[in-house]
TORSEKE-137807 format. One record per residue (C-alpha): x, y, z; residue number from 1. Coordinates in steps of 0.25 Angstrom, whole numbers. Layout:
<atoms>
{c1=X | c2=Y | c3=Z | tormi=NUM}
...
</atoms>
This chain:
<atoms>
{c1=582 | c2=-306 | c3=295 | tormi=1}
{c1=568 | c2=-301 | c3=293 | tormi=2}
{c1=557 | c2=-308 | c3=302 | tormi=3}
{c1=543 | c2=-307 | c3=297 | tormi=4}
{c1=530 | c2=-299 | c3=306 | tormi=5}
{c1=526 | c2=-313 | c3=310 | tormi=6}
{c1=539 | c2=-317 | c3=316 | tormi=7}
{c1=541 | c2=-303 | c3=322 | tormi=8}
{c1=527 | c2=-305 | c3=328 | tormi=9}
{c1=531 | c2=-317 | c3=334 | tormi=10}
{c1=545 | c2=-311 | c3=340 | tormi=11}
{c1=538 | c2=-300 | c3=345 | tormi=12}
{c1=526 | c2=-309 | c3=353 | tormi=13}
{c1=538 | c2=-317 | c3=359 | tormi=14}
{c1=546 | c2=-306 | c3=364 | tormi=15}
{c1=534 | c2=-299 | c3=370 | tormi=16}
{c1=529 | c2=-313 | c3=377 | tormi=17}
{c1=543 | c2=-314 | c3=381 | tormi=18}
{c1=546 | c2=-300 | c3=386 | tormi=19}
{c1=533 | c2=-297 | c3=391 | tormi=20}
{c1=527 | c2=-310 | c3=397 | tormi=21}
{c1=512 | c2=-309 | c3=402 | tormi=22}
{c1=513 | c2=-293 | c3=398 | tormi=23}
{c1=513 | c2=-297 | c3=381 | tormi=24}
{c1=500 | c2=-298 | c3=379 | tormi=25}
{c1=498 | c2=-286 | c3=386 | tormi=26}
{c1=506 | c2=-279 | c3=379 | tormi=27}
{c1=506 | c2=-283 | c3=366 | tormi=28}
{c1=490 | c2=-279 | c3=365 | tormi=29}
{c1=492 | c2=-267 | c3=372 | tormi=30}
{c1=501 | c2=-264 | c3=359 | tormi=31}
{c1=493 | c2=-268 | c3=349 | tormi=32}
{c1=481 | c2=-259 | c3=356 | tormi=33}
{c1=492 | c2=-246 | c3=355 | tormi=34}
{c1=492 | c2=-251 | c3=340 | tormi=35}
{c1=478 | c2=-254 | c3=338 | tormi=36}
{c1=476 | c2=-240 | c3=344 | tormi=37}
{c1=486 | c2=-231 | c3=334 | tormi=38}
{c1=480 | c2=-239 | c3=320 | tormi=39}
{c1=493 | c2=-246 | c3=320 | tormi=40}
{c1=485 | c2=-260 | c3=314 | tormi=41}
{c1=496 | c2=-267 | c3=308 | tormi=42}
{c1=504 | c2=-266 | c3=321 | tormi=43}
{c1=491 | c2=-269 | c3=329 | tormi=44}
{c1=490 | c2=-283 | c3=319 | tormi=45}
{c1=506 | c2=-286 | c3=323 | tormi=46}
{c1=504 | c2=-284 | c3=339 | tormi=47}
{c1=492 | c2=-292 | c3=338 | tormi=48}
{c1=499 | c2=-303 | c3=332 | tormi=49}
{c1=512 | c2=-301 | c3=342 | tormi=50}
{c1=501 | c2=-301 | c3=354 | tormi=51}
{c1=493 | c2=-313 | c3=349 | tormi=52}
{c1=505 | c2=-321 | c3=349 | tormi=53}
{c1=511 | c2=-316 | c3=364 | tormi=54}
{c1=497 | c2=-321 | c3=366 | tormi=55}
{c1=500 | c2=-337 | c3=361 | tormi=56}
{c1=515 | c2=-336 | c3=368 | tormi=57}
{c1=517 | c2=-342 | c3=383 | tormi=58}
{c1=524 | c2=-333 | c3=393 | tormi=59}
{c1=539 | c2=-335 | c3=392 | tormi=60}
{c1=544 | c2=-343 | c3=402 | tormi=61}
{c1=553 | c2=-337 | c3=413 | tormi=62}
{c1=567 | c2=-337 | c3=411 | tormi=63}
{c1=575 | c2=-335 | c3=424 | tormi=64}
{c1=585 | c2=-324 | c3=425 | tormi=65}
{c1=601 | c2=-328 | c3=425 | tormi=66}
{c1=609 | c2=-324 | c3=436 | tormi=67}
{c1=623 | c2=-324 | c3=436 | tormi=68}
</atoms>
């Protein structure tokens, strides 16, 4: 199955919001600085992107641990 830059984009921004919370934003501007910094302009486009849409997200709700 092939997914498209879009798509990967958008997988990638729910993960982060997911995984990170609060912290994405953060996160994913410091990386696109680190890109922006080494010339690397076609992955400072794409983490833009990724962060723009953490940005639009809410925060995930909380899911309570399961105990046995």
């Amino acid at each position: 199955m092939w997914i498209t830059t879009d798509q990967a984009i958008d997988i990638y921004a729910r993960y982060c919001k997911a995984r990170f919370g609060a912290r994405a934003t953060r996160m994913t501007r410091a990386r696109v600085a680190e890109l922006r910094q080494s010339g690397d302009v076609e992955g400072e486009r794409i983490w833009s992107e990724v962060s723009r849409r953490v940005e639009e997200q809410p925060l995930p709700a909380h899911v309570p641990a399961l105990t046995p």
